[in-house]
C-alpha positions in Angstrom: -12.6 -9.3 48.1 -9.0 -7.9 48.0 -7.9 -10.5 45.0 -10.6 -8.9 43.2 -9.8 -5.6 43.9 -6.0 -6.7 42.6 -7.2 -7.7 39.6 -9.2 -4.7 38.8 -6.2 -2.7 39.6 -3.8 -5.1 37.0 -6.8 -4.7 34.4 -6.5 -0.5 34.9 -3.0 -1.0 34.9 -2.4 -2.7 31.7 -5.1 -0.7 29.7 -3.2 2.5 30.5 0.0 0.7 29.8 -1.7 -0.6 26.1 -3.3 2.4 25.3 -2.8 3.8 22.0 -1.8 7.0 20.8 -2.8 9.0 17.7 1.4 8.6 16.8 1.1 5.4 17.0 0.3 4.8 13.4 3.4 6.0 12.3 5.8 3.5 14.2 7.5 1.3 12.1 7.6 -2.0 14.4 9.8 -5.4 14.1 7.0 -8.3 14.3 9.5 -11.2 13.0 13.1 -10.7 13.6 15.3 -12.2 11.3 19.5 -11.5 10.3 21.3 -12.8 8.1 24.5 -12.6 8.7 25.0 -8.5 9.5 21.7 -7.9 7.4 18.5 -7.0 8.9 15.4 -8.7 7.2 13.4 -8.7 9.6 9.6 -9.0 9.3 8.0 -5.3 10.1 4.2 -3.5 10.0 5.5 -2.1 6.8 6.1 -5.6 4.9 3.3 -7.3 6.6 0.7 -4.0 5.1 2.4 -4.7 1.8 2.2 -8.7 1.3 -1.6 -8.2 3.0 -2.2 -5.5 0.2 -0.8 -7.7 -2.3 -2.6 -10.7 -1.4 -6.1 -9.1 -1.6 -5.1 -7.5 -4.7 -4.6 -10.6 -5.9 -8.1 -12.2 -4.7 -9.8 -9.7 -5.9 -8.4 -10.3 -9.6 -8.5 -13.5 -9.8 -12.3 -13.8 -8.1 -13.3 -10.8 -10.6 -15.6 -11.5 -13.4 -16.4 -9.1 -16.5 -19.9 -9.5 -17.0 -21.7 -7.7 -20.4 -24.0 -6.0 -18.0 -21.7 -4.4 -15.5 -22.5 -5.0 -12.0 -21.8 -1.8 -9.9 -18.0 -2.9 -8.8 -17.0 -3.2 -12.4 -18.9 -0.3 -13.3 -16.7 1.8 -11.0 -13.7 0.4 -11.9 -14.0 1.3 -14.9 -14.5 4.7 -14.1 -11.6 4.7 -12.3 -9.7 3.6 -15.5 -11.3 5.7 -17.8 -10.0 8.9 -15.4 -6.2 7.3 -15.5 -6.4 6.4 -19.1 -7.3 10.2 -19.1 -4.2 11.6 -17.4 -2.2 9.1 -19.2 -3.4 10.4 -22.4 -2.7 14.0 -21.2 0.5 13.5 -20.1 2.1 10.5 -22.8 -0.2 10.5 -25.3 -1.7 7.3 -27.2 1.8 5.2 -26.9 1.2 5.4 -23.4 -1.9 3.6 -23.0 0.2 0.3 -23.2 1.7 1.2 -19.8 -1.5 1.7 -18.8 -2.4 -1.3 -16.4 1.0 0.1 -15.0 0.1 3.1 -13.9 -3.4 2.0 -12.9 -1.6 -0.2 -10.1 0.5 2.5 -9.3 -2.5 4.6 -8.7 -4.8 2.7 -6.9 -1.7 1.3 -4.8 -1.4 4.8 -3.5 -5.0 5.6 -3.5 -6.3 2.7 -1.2 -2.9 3.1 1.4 -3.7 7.0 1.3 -7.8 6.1 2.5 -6.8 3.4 4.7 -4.3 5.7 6.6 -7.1 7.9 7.2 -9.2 5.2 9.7 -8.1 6.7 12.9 -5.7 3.9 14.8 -4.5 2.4 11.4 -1.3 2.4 10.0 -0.1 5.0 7.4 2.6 3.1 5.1 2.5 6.6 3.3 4.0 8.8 5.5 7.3 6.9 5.8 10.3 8.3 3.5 11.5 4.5 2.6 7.8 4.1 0.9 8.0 7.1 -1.1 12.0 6.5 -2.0 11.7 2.6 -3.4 8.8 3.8 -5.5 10.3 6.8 -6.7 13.7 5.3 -7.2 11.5 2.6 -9.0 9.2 4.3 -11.2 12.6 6.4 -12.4 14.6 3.5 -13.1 12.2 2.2 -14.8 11.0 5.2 -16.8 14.7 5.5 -17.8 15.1 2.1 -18.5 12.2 1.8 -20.8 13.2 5.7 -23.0 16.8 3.9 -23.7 15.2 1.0 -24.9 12.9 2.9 -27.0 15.5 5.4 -28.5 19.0 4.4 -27.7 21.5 6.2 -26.3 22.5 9.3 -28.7 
């Protein structure tokens, strides 16, 4: 009887010791560590949300089929891209629309890590500052990048 009332104790112990917190989904944690030489590259919830998010990104494109007669996944895709192709329109005008499937990714990238951060216990890769620097930093570059290549330096 007492070895059972030990274990019941250990079990209450460790589900107050692994108990989560409503913080929780903003800790950045190492799962793989990894140096090279002074360099950390180690292996954290961050990367792992991003090559999952990638990976099913890229099942669900290369399993989707355009039918003539949209199904209703395609049909709200394609809403979806109709209201981007609208802001792009608005904002760059027709010789934006080849940047198009561009800033669909960019959209829906932040769009599906915006409604999964919402699932209570989940983790938000949107509320971290490194997020939101690499893709600003990127999109800028980029945008810059692109405007000298289209008009040159003057």
């Amino acid at each position: 009887m007492l070895k059972y009332l030990k274990l019941l104790v250990n079990i209450r112990y460790t589900m107050v010791y692994y108990s989560f917190t409503a913080l929780e989904q903003f800790d950045v944690s190492m799962i793989v560590p990894m140096y090279l030489y002074i360099f950390d590259i180690s292996i954290t919830n961050l990367v792992a949300f991003f090559f999952l998010f990638s990976f099913l990104i890229w099942v669900c494109v290369s399993n989707f089929i355009i039918y003539l007669v949209p199904n209703s996944v395609q049909i709200f895709f394609e809403l979806i891209l109709k209201f981007v192709g609208g802001v792009v329109d608005q904002q760059v005008g027709v010789r934006g629309y080849k940047y198009l499937p561009f800033f669909f990714l960019i959209f829906s990238f932040i769009l599906v890590f915006n409604f999964v951060s919402l699932m209570p216990f989940s983790f938000a890769p949107t509320s971290h500052i490194v997020m939101t620097l690499v893709l600003a930093l990127g999109l800028c570059s980029g945008i810059f990048f692109i405007g000298i290549l289209n008009h040159g330096i003057k």
